[in-house]
Residue, then its C-alpha position, 0 to 999 in steps of 0.5 A: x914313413x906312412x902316407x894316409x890317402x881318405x876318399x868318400x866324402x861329399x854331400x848327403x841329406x840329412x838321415x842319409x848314409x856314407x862310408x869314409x874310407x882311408x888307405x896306407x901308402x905301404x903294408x901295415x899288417x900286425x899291430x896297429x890302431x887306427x881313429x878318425x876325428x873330425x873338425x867342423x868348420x870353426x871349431x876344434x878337431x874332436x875324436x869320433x871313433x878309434x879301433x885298438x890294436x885289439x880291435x876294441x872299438x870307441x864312439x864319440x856320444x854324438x855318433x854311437x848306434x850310427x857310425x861304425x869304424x871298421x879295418x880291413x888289414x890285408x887291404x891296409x885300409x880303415x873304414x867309417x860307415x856313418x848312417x843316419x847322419x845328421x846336419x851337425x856331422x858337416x865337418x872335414x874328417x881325418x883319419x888317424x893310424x898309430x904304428x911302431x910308435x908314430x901317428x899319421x894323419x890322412x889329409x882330410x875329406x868334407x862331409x856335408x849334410x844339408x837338405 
């Protein structure tokens, strides 16, 4: 079993920059896929960037040119660098690792964009 910890959320005005961050509780090294998703209040969880065990990255349409998701899996960790954000990126965002076969979930963090 895996437990995903996120930390980096918070408030920022809009066209500024954050970075998500998502650690596993114990060594992934090898193979393994990671995503982050978002839901903003009210609404449903929408994906908004995943990195394949190949490491090909995919963007959601709303957040390409200005989010990045990157690994580090010496650190067991996954990243989201959003730039230029926006107020319709306010949402909780969850982090998502795919290992031998299982999906977990981090516990979720608030981003707030708001002037």
């Amino acid at each position: 079993q895996v437990q995903l910890v996120e930390s980096g959320g918070g408030l920022v005005q809009p066209g500024g920059s954050l970075r998500l961050s998502c650690a596993a509780s114990r060594s992934i090294a090898g193979l393994n896929a990671w995503a982050w998703y978002r839901q903003p209040a009210g609404k449903e969880r929408e994906l908004v960037a995943s990195i394949s065990r190949e490491g090909v990255t995919n963007y959601g349409d709303s957040v390409k040119g200005r989010f990045t998701i990157s690994r580090d899996n010496n650190k067991n960790m996954v990243y989201l660098q959003m730039n230029s954000l926006k107020p319709e990126d306010t949402a909780v965002y969850y982090c998502q690792l795919l290992l031998i076969g299982n999906y977990y979930w981090g516990q979720g963090t608030q981003v707030t964009v708001s002037s």
